[in-house]
N, C-alpha and C positions, 0 to 999 in steps of 0.2 A: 354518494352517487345513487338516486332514484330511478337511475334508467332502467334498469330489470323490470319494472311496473309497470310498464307504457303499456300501453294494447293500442296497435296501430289499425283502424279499420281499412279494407279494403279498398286499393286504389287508392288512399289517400296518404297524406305525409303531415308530421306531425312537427313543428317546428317552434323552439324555443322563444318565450315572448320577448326578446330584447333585440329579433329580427324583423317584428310587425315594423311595417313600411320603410324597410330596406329593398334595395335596387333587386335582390336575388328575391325576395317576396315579391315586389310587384310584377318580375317577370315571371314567377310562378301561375300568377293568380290570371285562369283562365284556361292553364295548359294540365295543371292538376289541380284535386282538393287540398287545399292545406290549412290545416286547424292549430291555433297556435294556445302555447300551454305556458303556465309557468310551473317551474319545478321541475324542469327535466334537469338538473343540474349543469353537469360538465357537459350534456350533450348539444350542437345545435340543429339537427333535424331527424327526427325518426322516419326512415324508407319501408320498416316493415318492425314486425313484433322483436326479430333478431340482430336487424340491421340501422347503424345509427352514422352520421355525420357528425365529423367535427371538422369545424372549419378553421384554417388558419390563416386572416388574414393579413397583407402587406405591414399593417401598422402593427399588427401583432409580432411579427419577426423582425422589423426593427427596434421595437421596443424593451426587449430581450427578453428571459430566462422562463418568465410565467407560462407562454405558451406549453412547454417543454415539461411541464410540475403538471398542468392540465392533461395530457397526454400520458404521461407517466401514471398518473390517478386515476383517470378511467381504465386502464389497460390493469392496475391495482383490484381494482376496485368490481370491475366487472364480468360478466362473461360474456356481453355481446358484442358483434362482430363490428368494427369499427373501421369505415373507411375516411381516411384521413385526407381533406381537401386543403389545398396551399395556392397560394397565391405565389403565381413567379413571376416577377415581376422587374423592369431596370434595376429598379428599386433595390428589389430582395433576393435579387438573381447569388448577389454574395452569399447569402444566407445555407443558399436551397441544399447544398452538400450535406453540411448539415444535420440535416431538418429531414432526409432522405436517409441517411445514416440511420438515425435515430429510431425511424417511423419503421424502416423498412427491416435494417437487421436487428437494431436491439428490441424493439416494440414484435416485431412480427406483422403490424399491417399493411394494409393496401394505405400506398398514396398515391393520388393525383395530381399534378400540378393544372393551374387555371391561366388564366392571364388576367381574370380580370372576375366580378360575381356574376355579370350575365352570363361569362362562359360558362359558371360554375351552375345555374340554373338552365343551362341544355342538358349538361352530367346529369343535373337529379332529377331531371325528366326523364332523362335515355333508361337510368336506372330501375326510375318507378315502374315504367314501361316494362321491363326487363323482371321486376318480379311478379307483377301482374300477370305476366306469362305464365312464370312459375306456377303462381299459386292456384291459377285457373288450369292447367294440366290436367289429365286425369290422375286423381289419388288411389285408384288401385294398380297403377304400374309398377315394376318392381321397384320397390324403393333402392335398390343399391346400386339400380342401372343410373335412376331418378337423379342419384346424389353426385355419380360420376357424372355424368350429362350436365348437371345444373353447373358442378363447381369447375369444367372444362370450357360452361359458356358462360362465365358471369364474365361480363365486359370489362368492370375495374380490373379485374386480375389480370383478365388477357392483355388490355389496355399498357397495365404497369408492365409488363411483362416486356414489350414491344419500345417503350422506352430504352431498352439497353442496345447499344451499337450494335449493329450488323445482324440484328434479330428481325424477321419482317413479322405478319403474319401466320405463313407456315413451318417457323423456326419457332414462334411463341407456342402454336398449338403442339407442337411435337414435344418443346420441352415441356407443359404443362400435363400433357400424356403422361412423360417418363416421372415427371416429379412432384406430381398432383397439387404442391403449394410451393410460393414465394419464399416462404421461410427453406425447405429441405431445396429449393434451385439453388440460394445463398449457401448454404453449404455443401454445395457439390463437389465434389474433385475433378479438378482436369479432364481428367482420364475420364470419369462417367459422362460428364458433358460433351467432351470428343465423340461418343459413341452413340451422343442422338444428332450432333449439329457438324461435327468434324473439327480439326487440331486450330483452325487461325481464329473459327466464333467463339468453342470453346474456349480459348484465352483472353477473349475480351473481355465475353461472359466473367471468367474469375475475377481478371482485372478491375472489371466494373464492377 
């Protein structure tokens, strides 16, 4: 895995060449920059120097196990942050358990589900948009306000967060207050969870 090497320049997205003129590249093209490379390895689109895409698509989760060795080796392999796109589909709807399972409590990442790549190329708009912010921010703010602030509004997180039954938007931000990541929500206890969302969400919350 070459990903650590990338250097994403500003505003733009860096995307693997085995995407040039696919449906998700040509609806890119016009909405951001996007430069395509080969040798990004396991990855298929760079958002920023830290942040990477992997994409899983429909025919990938039928076709079984490899996706799953891919996932598993970048997460080996790497240290940057990787958010995990799927494809959910009639199709693959069997799958998505899963593949959610996996992503979400044994991996530790963020996933998405899509319906389809166009959906998946509003995502990496929303997103490129979203660290474009970021990075244009002022950099002499306190960096530890900086960090809380950024990782309470990254969208994927909030996003995946809001997936889980009877969570809306103000039960996402609260628990992402109390538990700063996806990974320490998956391990909560009852009891701690009661104490930001109340006894009937908190149980859903473990449930799910």
């Amino acid at each position: 895995v070459t990903a650590g090497s990338v250097v994403v320049p500003y505003g733009h997205v860096i995307g693997n060449e085995k995407w040039r003129g696919s449906e998700i590249a040509q609806r890119l093209q016009g909405k951001i920059k996007l430069i395509f490379e080969d040798g990004l390895g396991l990855v298929d689109f760079h958002l920023s120097n830290r942040t990477c895409i992997l994409y899983v698509s429909e025919a990938d989760l039928v076709a079984g196990d490899e996706f799953k060795r891919r996932l598993v080796r970048f997460r080996n392999a790497s240290s940057l942050r990787g958010i995990v796109i799927v494809e959910k589909t009639q199709l693959s709807d069997q799958y998505f358990l899963a593949v959610q399972k996996l992503v979400v409590l044994e991996l530790g990442m963020v996933l998405l589900p899509v319906a389809n790549q166009g959906e998946a190329s509003q995502l990496i708009t929303q997103l490129v948009s979203f660290y474009v912010r970021e990075q244009s921010k002022d950099h002499n703010s306190n960096p530890f306000l900086r960090k809380q602030c950024s990782q309470l509004a990254d969208p994927s997180v909030f996003r995946t967060v809001q997936q889980i039954p009877g969570v809306g938007k103000t039960k996402a931000l609260l628990l992402l207050q109390q538990f700063g990541s996806i990974h320490r929500l998956c391990n909560a206890s009852v009891k701690e969870l009661e104490l930001v969302v109340g006894q009937t969400v908190a149980q859903q919350i473990y449930t799910f």
